[in-house]
Every structure is written in structure tokens, then in C-alpha cells.
N, C-alpha and C positions, 0 to 999 in steps of 0.2 A: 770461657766455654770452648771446648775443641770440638767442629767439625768432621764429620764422617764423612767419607767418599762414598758413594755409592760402589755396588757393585758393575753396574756397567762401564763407572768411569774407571777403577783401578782394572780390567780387562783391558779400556783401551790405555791407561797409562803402562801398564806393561809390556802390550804389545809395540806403544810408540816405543819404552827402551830398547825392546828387543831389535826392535829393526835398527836404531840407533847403534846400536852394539855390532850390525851386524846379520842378525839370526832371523833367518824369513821361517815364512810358514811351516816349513819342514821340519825347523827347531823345532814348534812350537807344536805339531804334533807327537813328536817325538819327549817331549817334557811333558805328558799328558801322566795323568796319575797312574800307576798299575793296577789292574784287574785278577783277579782270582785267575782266570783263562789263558793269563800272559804266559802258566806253567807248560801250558802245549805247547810254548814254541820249538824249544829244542827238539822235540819227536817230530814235529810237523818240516821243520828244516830239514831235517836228515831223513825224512820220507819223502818227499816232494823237490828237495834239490840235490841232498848228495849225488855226486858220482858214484860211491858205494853201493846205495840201494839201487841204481840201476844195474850195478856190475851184477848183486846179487839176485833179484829178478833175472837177468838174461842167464845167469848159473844155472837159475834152479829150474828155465825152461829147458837151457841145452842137456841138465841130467835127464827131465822127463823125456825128451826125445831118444836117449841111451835107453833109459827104462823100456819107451815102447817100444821100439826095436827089439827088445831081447822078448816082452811080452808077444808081438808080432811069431818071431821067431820060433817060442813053445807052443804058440797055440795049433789047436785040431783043428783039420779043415772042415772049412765051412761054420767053424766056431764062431759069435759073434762076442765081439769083442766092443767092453763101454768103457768112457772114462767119466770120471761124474766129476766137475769142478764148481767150485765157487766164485761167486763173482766181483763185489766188492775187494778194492785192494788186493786181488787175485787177479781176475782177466780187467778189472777197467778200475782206473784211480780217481777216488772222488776226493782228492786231498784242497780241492782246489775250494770245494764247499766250508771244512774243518777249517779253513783259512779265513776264509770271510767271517764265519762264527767266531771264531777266534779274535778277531781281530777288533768285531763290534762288542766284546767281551760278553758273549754267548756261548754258556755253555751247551758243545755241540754233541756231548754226552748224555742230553737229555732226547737225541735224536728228534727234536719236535722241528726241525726243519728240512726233516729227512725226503718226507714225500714229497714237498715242493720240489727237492733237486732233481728227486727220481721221474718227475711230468715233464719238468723244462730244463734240467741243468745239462750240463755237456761233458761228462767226463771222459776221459782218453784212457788210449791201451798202456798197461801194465807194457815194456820191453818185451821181447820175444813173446808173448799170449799168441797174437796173430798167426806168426810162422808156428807156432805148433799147433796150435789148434787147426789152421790149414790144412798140415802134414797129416794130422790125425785122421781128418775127414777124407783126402787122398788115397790113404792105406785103409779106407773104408768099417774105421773104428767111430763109433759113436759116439758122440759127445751132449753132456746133458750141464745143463747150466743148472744149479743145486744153489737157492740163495733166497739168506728172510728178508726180502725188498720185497712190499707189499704188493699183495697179489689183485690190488683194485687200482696197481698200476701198469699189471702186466702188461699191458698194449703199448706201454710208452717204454717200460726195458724193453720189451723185445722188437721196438724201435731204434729203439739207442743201439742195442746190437747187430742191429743190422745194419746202419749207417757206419758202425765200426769198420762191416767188413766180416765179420764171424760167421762161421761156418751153419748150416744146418739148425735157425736159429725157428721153431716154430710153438703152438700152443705144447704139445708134448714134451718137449726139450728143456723145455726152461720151467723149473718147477721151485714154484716163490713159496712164503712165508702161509703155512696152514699145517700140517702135519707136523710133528718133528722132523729135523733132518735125516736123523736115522732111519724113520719111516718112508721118506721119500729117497734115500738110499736103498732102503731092501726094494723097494717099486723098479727098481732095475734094475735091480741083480734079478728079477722074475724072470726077462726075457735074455739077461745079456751075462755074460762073464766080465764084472769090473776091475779092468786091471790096474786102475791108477786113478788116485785121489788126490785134486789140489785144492790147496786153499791158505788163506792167512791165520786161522786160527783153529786149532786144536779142537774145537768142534765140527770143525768141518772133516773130520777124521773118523770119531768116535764119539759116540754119546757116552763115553767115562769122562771126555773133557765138558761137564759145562760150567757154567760159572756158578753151582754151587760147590765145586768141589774146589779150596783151598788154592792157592797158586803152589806153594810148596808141596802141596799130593800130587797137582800139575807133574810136577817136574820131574817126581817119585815115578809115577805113570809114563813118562817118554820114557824113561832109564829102562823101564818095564817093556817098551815094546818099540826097545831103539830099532828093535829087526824090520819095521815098517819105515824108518823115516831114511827117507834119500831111495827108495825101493818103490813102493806102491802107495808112499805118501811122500808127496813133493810138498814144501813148506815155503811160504813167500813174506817176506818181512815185514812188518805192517805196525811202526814207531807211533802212528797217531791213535788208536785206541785198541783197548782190550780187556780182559779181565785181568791182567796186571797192574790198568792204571793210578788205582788208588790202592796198593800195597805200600808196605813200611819200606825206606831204607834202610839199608846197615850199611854204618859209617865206622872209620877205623878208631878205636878209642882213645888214640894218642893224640896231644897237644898238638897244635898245628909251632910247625917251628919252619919257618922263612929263611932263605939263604942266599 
């Protein structure tokens, strides 16, 4: 007759080898099985620690600063002048959230742990956000925070933004998830001339972008209206999600050949 180990004695026999071997805990999280989730990492990496993504964030603030200057510059006196932005992975990074989900192999694409971050979580400034947004409110340009974060937790963003440091942050200004975007877009253009649109994703642009329209009409669509982007639409990089993230790849059809 052959005896079965149980399962909590081959956990501890393998962790007596491992240690025996050498390999502490750290191994032994790191030889943990893969998860579906594990796929985020490389986007979450290169959002959250490259040096690239910060170089390009501070780019794409110091063009808008260019931008509003020359808008500054055309406008009529006494013109009021708005900028509408968005706010996730635009003016404040919640990458740190996408990490923890991640990490417990939660997928953080089904946003069901979204509100929680939005009451208690601590996200920090995008690069350069601050100093422009600043500058904006200085040169006495209005700035409207434009974002579908739930609006039954408005009192805690426009806590969190204020604790940032952001300009002119009040019930009016900041205008959350209930309308469409577009809708809450034309809401001020009523009172104001909007000269400048940020954000991380192409809806936050236009309501030709949403995610029922294709990623390849996407793309069809900027080509179409490249005369707005780097002008009166600023675009800020955002690797951990979107409506690209579950499109096909295309890979080169040749044999892989080693050298």
C-alpha cells in the first residue's frame, strides 16, 4: 500500500526545500501560479514607473501651456476663456489602485473597486497638471474638471482635489458621471469660449470616440481630425486601460529564427 501525504504536509515539505535550497519567501511568492491579470503588467509598468511616461506627461503639459498662450493671446477682451479637462490619468494617477488589483488577480476592468478608491484612496498628480493648471487660473482662464467618477462621491473628488492643491475646485467646476460627456461639454461652452481639451482618452475629445466605435475607425477618425490634436486637444498616455485593451494583435508572419 502507498501512502498519500496530505496536502498541508507537501506545502510544508516544499517549503522546508526551498529554504534548504536557499529560497525564502520571496521565491515562493514569486513561483505562485499565473493569473489572467498578470497581462496588465507591462502597461501598468511603463505607466506608473517609466521615465518615458513621465517625460511625456510633462510634454504634453508644457505644449498646453504654448497652446494657451497663443489662445490667451487671440482672444477678445473681456472674452472668457475655459478649459474643460479630465481627470483620471489626466490631472491625477490612480495607477496605484490598477496595481493592487492586479496583483490580487482582480480584474480591475470590471471597475467594481472603483468607488472604494474614489472615498478613501490617495491618488497623486499626473507631472506638470499642477503648474498648469495653476498658470491657467493665474491668466484668469477657467478650468472645469469633466470626469465619469461617480457623482455620489463628489464630495470626496473634490476633496482629493483639493488636498492636491488644484485650482478653483468647487460643486460647479467639477462635473461627474450623469450626462454624457459631450453634454456636459456643451454646459460650458454656454457661458465660456473652450479653448483647450485634455484628457487620456479620445472620448474625452469627442463623442465620435466611444467605445462602440471600432479601434481601427478610432484611428481612421484622428487621421480625420489630426488638426485638433497637439492644438485644442492635448492627449496624455494612459498604458493601464482603454478601449484598445482587448483588441487582436498583429504579429509578423515569419518563422522566428534566432541568431
Amino acid at each position: 500500500m502507498i501512502e498519500t501525504t496530505s496536502t498541508p504536509a507537501i506545502a510544508a515539505l516544499t517549503l522546508g526545500l526551498g529554504l534548504a535550497l536557499g529560497f525564502g519567501p520571496a521565491a515562493a511568492d514569486e513561483a505562485k501560479p499565473p493569473c489572467a491579470e498578470d497581462s496588465f503588467a507591462m502597461g501598468l509598468r511603463y505607466q506608473q514607473q517609466s521615465a518615458e511616461v513621465a517625460a511625456l506627461q510633462r510634454q504634453a503639459y508644457a505644449l498646453a501651456r504654448i497652446r494657451l498662450d497663443e489662445a490667451l493671446a487671440k482672444a477678445a477682451p473681456g472674452e472668457k476663456l475655459a478649459i474643460v479637462t479630465d481627470l483620471d490619468e489626466t490631472v491625477i494617477d490612480n495607477s496605484a489602485l490598477l496595481v493592487r488589483d492586479m496583483q490580487a488577480c482582480h480584474d480591475y476592468t470590471t471597475w467594481d473597486t472603483w468607488k472604494h478608491w474614489e472615498r478613501e484612496g490617495n491618488p497623486t498628480l499626473i507631472p506638470g497638471a499642477l503648474d498648469f493648471f495653476t498658470y491657467a487660473d493665474q491668466k484668469g482662464v477657467a478650468v472645469y474638471y469633466l470626469s465619469d467618477r461617480y457623482d455620489e462621491n463628489k464630495a470626496q473628488t473634490k476633496a482629493t482635489l483639493e488636498t492636491l492643491g488644484l485650482p478653483k475646485v468647487t460643486d460647479e467646476t467639477v462635473l461627474l458621471l450623469g450626462p454624457p460627456k459631450q453634454e456636459r461639454r456643451e454646459l460650458v461652452e454656454k457661458d465660456h469660449k473652450v479653448v483647450m481639451l485634455l484628457g487620456d482618452t479620445l472620448h474625452d475629445f469627442s463623442e465620435d470616440f466611444t467605445s462602440k466605435v471600432p479601434v481601427d475607425k478610432q484611428r481612421d477618425l484622428v487621421a480625420e481630425q489630426a488638426e485638433h490634436v497637439g492644438r485644442d486637444w492635448i492627449v496624455l498616455p494612459n498604458a493601464g486601460y482603454g478601449t484598445w485593451s482587448k483588441t487582436e494583435l498583429k504579429a509578423w508572419d515569419a518563422p522566428i529564427k534566432a541568431e
